[in-house]
DSSP file (Angstrom, degrees, kcal/mol; ACC not computed):
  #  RESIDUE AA STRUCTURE BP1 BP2  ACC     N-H-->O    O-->H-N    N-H-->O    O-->H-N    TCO  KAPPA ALPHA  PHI   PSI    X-CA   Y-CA   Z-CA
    1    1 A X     >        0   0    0      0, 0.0     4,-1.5     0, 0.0   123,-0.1   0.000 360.0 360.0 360.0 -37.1   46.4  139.6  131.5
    2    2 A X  H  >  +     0   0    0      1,-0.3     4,-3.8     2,-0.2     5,-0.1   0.962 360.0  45.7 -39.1 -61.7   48.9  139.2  128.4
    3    3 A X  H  > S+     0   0    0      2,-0.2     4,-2.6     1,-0.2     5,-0.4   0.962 112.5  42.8 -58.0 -67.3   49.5  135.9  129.6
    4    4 A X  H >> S+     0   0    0      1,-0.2     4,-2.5     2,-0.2     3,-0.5   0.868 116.0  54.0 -68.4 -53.6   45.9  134.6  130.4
    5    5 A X  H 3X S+     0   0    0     -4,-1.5     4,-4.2     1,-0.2     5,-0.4   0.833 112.1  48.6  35.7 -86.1   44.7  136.4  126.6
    6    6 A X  H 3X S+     0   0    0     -4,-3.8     4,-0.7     1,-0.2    -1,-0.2   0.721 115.1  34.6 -63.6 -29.2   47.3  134.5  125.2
    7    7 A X  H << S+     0   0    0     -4,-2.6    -2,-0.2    -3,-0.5    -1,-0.2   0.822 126.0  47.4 -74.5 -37.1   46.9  130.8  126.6
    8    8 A X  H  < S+     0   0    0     -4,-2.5     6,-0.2    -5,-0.4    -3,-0.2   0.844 118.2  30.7 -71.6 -34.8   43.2  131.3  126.5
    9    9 A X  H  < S+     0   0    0     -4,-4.2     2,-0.4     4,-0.1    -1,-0.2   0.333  74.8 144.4-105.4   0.3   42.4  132.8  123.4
   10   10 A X    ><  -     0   0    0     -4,-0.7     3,-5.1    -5,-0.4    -4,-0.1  -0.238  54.5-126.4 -53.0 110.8   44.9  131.3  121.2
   11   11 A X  T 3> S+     0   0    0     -2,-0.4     4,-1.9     1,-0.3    -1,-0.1   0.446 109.8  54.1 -48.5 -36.5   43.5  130.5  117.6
   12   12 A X  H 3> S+     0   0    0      2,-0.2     4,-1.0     3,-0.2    -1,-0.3   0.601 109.6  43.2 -51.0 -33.8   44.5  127.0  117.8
   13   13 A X  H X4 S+     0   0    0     -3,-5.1     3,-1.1     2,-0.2    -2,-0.1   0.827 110.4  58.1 -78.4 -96.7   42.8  126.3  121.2
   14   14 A X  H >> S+     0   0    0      1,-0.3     3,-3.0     2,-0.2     4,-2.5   0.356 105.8  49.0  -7.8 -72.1   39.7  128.1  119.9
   15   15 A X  H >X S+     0   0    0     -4,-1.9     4,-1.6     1,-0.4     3,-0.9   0.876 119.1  38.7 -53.8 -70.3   39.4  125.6  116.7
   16   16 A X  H << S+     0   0    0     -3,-1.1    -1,-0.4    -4,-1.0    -2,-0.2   0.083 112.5  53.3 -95.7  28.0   39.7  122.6  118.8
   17   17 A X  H <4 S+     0   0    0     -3,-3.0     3,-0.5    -2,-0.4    -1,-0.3   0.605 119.2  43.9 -49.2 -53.9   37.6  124.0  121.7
   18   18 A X  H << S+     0   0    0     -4,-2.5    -2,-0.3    -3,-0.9    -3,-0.2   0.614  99.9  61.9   6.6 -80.6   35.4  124.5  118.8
   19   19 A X  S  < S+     0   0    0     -4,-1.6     2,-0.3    -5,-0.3    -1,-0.2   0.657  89.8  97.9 -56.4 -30.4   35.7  121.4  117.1
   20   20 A X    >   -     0   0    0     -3,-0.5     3,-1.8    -5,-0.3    -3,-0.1  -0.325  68.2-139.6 -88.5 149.5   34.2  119.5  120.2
   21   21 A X  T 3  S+     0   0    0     -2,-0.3    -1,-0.2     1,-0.2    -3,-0.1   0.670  96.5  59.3 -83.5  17.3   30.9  118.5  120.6
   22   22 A X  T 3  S+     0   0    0     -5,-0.2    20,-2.4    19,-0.1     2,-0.3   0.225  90.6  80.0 -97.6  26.1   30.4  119.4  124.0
   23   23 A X  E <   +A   41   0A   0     -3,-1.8     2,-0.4    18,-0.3    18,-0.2  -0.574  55.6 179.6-110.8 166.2   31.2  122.8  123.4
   24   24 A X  E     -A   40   0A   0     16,-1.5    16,-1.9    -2,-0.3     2,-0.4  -0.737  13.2-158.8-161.5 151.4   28.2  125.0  121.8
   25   25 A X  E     -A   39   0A   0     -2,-0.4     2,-0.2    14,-0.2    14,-0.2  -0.998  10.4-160.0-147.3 113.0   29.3  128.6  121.3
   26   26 A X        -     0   0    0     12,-2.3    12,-0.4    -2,-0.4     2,-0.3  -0.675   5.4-157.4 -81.9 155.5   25.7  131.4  121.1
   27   27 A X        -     0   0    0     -2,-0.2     2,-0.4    10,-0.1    10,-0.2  -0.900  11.2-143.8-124.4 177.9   26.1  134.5  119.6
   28   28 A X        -     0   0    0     -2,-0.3     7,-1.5     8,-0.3     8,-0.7  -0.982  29.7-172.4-135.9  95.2   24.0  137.4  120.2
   29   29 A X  B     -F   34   0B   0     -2,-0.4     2,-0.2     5,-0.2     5,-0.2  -0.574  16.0-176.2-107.5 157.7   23.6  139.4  117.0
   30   30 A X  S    S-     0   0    0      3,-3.9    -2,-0.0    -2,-0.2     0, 0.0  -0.653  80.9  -8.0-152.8 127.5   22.0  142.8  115.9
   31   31 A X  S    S-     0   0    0     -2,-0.2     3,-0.1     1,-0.2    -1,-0.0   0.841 132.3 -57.0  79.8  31.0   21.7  144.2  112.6
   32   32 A X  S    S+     0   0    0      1,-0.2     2,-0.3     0, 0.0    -1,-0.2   0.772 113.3 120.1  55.1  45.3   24.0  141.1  111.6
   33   33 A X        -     0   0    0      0, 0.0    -3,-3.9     0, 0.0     2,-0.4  -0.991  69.9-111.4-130.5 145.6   26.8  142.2  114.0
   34   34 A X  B     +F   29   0B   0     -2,-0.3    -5,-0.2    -5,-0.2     3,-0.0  -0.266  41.0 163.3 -47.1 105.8   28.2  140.2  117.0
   35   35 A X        -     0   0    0     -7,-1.5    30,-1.7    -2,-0.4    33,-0.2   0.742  58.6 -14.2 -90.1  -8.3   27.2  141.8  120.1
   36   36 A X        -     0   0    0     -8,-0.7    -8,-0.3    28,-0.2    28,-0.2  -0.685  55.7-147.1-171.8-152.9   27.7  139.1  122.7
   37   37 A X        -     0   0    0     26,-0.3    26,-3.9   -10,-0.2     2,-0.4  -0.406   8.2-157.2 129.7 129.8   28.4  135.4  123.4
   38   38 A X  E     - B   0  62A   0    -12,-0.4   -12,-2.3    24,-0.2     2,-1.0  -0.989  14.9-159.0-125.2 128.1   27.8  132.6  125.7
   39   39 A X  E     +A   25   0A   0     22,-2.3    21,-2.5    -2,-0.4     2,-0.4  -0.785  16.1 172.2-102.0 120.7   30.1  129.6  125.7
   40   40 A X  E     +AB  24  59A   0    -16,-1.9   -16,-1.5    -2,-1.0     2,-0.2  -0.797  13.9 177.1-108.1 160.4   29.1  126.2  127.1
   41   41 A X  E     -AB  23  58A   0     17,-1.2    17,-2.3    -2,-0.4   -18,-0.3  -0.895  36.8-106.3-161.3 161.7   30.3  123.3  127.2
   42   42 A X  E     - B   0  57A   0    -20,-2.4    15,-0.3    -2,-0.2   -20,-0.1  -0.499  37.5-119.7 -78.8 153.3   28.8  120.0  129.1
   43   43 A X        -     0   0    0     13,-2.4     2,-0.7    -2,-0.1     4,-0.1  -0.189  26.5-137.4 -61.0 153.6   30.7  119.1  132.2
   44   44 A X  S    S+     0   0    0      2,-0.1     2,-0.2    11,-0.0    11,-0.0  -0.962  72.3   4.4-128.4 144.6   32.0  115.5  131.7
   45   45 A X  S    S-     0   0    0     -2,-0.7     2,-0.2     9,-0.1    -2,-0.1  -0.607 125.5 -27.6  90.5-152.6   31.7  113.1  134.9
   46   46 A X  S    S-     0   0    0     -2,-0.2     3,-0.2     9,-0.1    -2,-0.1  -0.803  79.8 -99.0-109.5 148.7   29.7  114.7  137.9
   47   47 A X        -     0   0    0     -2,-0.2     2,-0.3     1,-0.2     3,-0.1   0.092  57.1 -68.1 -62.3 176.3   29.7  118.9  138.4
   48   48 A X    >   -     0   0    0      1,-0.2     3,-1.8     2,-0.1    -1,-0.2  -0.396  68.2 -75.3 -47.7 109.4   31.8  120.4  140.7
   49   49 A X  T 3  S+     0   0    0     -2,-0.3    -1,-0.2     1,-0.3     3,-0.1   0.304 120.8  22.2 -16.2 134.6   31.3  119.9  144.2
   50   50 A X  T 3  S+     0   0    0      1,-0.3     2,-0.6    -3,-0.1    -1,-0.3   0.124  88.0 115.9  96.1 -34.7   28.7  121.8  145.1
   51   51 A X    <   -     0   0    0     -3,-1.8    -1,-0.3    82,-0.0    -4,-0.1  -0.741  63.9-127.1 -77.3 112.5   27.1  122.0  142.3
   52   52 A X        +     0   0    0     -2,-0.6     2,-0.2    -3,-0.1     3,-0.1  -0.414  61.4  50.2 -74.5 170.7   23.7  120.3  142.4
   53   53 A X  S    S-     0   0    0      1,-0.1     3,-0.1    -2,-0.1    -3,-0.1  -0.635  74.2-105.9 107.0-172.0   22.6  117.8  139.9
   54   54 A X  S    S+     0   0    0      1,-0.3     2,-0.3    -2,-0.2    -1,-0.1   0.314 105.4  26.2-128.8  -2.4   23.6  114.7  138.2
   55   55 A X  S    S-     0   0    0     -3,-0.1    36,-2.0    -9,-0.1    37,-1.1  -0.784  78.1-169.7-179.8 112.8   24.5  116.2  134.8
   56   56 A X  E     - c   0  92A   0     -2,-0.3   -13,-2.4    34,-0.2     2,-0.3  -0.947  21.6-148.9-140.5 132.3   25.5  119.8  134.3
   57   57 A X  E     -Bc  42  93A   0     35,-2.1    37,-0.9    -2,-0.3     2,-0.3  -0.907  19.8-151.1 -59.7 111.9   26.1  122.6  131.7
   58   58 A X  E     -Bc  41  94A   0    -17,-2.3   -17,-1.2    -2,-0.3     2,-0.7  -0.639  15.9-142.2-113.8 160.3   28.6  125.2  132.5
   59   59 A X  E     -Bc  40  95A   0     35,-3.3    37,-0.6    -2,-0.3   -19,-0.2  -0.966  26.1-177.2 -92.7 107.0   28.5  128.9  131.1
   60   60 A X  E    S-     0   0A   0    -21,-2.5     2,-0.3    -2,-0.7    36,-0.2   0.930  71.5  -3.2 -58.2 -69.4   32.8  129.0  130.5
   61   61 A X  E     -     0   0A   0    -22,-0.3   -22,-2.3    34,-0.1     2,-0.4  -0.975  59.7-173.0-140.6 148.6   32.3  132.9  129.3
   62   62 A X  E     +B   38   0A   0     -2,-0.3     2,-0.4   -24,-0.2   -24,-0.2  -0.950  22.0 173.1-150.3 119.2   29.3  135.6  128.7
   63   63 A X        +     0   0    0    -26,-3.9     2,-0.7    -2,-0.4   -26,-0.3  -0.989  14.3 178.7-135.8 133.1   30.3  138.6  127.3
   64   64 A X        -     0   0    0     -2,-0.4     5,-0.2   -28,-0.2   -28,-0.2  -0.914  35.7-104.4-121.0 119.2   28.6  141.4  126.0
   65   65 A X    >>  -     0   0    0    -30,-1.7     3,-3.3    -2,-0.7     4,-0.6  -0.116  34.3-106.0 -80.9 156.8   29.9  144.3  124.7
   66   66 A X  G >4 S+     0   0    0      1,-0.3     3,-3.6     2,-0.2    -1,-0.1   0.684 112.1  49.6 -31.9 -66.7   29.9  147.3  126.6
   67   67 A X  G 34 S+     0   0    0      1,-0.2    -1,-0.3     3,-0.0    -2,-0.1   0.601 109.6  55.4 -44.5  -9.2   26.8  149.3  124.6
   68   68 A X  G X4 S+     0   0    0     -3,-3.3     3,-1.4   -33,-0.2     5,-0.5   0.632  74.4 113.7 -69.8 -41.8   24.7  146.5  124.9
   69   69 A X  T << S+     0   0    0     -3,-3.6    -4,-0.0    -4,-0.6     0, 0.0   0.014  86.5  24.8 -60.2 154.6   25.0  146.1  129.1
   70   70 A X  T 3  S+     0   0    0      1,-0.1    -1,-0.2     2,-0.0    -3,-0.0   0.337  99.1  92.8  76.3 -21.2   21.1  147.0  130.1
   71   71 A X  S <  S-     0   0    0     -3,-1.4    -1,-0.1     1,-0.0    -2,-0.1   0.594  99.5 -99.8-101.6  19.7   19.6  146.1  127.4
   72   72 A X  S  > S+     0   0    0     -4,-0.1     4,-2.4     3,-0.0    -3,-0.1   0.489  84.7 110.4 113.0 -17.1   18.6  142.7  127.6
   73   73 A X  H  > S+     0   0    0     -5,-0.5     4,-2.2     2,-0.2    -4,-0.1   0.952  78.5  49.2 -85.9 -29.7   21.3  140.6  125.6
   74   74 A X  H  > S+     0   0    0      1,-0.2     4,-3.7     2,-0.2    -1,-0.2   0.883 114.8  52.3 -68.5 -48.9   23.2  138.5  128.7
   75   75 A X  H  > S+     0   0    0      2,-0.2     4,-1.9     1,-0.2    -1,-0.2   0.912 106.1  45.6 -68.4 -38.4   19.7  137.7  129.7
   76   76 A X  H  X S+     0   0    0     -4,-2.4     4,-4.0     2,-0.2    -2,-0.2   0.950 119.1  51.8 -33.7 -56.9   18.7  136.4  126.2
   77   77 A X  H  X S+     0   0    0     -4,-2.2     4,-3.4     1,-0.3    -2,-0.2   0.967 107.4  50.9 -34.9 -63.8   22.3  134.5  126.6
   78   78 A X  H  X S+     0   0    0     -4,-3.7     4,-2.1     2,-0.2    -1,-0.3   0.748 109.7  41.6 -54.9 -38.3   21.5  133.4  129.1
   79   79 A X  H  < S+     0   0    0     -4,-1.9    -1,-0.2     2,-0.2    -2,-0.2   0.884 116.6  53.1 -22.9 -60.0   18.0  131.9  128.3
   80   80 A X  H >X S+     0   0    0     -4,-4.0     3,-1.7    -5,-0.2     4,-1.4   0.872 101.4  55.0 -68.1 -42.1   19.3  130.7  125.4
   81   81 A X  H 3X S+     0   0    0     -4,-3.4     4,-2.0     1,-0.3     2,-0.8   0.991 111.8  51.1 -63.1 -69.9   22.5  128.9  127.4
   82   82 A X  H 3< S+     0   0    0     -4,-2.1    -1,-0.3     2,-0.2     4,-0.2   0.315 107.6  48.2 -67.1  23.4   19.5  127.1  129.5
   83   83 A X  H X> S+     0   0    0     -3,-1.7     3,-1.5    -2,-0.8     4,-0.7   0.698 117.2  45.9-100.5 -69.3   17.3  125.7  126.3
   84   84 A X  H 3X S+     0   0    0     -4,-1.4     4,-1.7     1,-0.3    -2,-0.2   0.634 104.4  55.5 -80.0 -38.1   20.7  124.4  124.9
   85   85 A X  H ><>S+     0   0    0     -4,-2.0     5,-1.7     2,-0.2     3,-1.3   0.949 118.2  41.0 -44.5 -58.4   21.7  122.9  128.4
   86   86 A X  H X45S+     0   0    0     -3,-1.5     3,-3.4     1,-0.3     4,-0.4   0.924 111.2  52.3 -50.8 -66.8   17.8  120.7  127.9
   87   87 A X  H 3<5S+     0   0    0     -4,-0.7    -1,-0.3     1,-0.4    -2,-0.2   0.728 110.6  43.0 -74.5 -30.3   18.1  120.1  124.7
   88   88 A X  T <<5S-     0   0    0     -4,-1.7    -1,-0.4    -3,-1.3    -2,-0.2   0.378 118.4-113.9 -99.9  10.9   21.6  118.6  125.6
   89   89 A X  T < 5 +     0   0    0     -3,-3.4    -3,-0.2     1,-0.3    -2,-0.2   0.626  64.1 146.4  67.6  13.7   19.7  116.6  129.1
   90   90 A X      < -     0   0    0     -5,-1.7    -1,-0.3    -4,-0.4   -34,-0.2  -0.600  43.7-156.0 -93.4 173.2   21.4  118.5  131.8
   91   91 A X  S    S+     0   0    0    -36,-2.0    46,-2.7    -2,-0.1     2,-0.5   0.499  72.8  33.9-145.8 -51.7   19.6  119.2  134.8
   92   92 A X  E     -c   56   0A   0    -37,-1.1   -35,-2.1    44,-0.3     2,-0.2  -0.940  57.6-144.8-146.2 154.6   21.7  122.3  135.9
   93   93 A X  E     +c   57   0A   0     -2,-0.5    42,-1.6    42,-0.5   -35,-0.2  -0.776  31.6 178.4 -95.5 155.0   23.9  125.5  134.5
   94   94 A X  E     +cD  58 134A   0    -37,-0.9   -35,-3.3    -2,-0.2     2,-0.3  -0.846   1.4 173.0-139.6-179.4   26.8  126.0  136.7
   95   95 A X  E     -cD  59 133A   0     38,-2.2    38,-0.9    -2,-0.2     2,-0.3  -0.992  28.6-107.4-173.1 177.2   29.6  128.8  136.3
   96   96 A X  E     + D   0 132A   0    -37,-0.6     2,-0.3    -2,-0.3    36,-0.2  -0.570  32.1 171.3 -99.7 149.5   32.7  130.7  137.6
   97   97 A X  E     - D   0 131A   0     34,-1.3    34,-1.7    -2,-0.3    22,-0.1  -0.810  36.7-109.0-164.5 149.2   32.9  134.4  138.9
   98   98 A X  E >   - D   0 130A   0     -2,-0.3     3,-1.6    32,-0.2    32,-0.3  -0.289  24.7-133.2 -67.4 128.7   35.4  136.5  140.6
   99   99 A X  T 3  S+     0   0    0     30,-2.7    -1,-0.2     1,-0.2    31,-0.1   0.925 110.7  56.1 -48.1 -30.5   34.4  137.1  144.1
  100  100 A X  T 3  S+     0   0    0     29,-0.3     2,-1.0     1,-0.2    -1,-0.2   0.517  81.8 101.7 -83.7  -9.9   35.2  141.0  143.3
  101  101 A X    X>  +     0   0    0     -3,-1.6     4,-1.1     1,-0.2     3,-0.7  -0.244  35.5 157.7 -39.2  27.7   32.5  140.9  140.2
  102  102 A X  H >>  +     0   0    0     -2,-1.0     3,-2.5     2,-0.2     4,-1.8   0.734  69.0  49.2 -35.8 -73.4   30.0  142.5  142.0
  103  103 A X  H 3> S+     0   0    0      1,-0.3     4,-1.8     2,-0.2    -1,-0.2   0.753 121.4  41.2 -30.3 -58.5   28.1  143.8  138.5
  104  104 A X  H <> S+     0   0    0     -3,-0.7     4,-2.3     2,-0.2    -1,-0.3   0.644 114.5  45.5 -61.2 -27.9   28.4  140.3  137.4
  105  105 A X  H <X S+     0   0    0     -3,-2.5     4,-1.6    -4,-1.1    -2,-0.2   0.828 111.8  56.1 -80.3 -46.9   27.5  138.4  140.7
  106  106 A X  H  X S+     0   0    0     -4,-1.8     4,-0.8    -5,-0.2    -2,-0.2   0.907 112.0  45.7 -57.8 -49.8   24.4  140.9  141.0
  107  107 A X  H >X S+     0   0    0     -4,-1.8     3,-3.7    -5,-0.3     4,-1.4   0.980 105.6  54.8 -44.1 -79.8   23.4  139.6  137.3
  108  108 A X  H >X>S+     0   0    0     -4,-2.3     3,-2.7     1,-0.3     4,-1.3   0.976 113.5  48.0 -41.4 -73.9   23.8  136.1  138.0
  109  109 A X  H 3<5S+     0   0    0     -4,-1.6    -1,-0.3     1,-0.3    -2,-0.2   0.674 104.3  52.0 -13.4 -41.8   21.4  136.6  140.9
  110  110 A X  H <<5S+     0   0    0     -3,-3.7    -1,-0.3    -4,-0.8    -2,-0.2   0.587 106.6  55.6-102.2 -10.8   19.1  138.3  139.6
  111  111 A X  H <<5S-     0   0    0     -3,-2.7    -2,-0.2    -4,-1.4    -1,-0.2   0.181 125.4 -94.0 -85.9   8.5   18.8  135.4  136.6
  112  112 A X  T  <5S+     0   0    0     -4,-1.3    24,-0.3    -5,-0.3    -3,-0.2   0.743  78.4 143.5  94.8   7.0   18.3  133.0  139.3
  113  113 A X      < -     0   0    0     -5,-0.8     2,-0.4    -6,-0.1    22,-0.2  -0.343  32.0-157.9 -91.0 163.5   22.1  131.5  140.0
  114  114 A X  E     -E  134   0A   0     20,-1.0    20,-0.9    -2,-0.1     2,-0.5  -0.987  21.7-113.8-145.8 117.4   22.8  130.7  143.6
  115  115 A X  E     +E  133   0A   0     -2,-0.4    18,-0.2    18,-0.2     3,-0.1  -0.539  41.0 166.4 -76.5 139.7   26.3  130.6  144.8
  116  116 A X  E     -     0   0A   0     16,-2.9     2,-0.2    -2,-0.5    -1,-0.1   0.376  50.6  -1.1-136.9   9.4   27.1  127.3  145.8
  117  117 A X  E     -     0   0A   0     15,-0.2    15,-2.8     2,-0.0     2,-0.3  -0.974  60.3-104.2-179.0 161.9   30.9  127.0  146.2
  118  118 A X  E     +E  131   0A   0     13,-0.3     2,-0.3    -2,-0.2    13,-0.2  -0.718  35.8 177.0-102.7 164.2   34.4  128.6  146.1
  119  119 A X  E     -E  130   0A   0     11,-1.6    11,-2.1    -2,-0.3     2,-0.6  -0.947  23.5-124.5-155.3 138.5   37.1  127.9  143.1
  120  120 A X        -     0   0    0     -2,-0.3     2,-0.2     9,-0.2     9,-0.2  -0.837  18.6-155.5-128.9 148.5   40.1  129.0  142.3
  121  121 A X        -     0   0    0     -2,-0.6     7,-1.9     7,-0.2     2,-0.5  -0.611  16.8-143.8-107.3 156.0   41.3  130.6  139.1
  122  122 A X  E     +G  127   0C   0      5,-0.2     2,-0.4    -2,-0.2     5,-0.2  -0.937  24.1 177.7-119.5 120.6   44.4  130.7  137.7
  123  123 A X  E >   -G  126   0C   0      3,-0.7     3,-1.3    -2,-0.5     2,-0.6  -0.917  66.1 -63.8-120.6  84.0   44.5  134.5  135.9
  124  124 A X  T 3  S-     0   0    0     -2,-0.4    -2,-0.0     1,-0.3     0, 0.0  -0.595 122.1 -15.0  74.9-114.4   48.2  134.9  134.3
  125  125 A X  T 3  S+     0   0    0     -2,-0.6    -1,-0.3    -3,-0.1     2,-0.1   0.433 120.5  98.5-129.5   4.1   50.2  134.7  137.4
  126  126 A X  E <   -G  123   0C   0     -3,-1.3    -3,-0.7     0, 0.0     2,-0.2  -0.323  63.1-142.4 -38.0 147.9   47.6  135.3  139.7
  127  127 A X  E     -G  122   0C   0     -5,-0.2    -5,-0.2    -2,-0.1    -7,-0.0  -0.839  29.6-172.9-138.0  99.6   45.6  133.0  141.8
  128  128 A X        -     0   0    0     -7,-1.9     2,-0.4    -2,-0.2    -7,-0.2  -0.136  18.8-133.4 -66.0 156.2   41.6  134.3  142.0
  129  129 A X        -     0   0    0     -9,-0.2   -30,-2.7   -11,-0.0   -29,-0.3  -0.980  26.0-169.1-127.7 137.9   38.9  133.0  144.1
  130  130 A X  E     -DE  98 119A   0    -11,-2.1   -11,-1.6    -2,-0.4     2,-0.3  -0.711  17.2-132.8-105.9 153.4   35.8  132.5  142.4
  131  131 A X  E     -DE  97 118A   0    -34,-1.7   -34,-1.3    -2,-0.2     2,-0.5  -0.624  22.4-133.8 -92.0 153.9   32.4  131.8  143.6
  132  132 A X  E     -D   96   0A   0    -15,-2.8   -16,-2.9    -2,-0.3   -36,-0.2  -0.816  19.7-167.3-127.1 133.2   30.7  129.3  142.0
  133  133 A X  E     -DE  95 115A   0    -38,-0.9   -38,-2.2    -2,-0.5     2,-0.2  -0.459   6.7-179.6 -94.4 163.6   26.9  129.7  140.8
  134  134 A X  E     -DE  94 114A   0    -20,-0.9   -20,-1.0   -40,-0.2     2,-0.3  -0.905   8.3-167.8-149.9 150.3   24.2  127.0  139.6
  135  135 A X        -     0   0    0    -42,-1.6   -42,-0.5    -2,-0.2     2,-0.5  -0.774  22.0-122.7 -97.9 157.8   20.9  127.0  138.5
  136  136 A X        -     0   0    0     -2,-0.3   -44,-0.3   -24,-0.3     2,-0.1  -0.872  21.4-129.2-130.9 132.0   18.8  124.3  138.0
  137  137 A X        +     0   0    0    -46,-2.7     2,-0.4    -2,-0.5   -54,-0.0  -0.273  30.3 166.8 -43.6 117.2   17.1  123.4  134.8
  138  138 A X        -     0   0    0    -56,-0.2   -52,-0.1    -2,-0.1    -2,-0.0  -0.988  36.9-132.3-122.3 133.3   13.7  122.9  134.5
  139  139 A X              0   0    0     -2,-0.4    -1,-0.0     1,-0.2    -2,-0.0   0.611 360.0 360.0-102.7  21.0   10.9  122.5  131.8
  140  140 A X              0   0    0     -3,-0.0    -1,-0.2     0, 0.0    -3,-0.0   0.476 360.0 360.0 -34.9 360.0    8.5  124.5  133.2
């Protein structure tokens, strides 16, 4: 985890993850504290096999912190992650999860994601397999 932490979160990636404009970063506040956070950014070319559409928004990370889980804020994210995907023209959210996420796989599910492929992630020095889920975007 040390490993994945450090390549991943390292303040220097952050700014120029940041810095791009395909990137959009949510937060999820209460009482003007972070509570949560959804990171997109738009896919560039066509999604990942599997993935339907022609032009696709991926959720990278959604985190909530732990007193929060239950109440409602990963489904706000989430909402909120599918206005910004329209606003931006995409057609479908797609995302990563560990097959062994149950809590998280149960989630996605129940927000309407459909698994629609395998992937694999590279965790440290581990090699995960992830499902991958999609939605599709509508404006209904």
């Amino acid at each position: 985890m040390t490993t994945y932490l450090a390549e991943s979160f390292a303040p220097a990636r952050i700014r120029s993850e940041l810095a791009d404009p395909a990137v959009q970063v949510l937060i999820a506040e209460q009482a003007g504290e972070p509570i949560g956070y959804v990171y997109l950014r738009e896919t560039e070319g066509s999604p990942p096999a599997g993935v339907p559409g022609t032009r696709a928004i991926e959720i990278v990370r959604l985190y909530v912190d732990a007193p929060w889980h239950g109440h409602g804020v990963a489904q706000a994210l989430v909402v909120a992650a599918e206005s910004e995907g329209l606003a931006r023209g995409a057609d479908v959210v797609w995302l990563s999860v560990w097959q062994e996420a149950e809590r998280p796989i149960a989630f996605y599910r129940r927000v309407g994601f459909v698994a629609v492929g395998t992937s694999t992630f590279r965790f440290g020095d581990r090699l995960d397999e992830d499902y991958l889920m999609a939605k599709q975007l509508t404006t209904d």
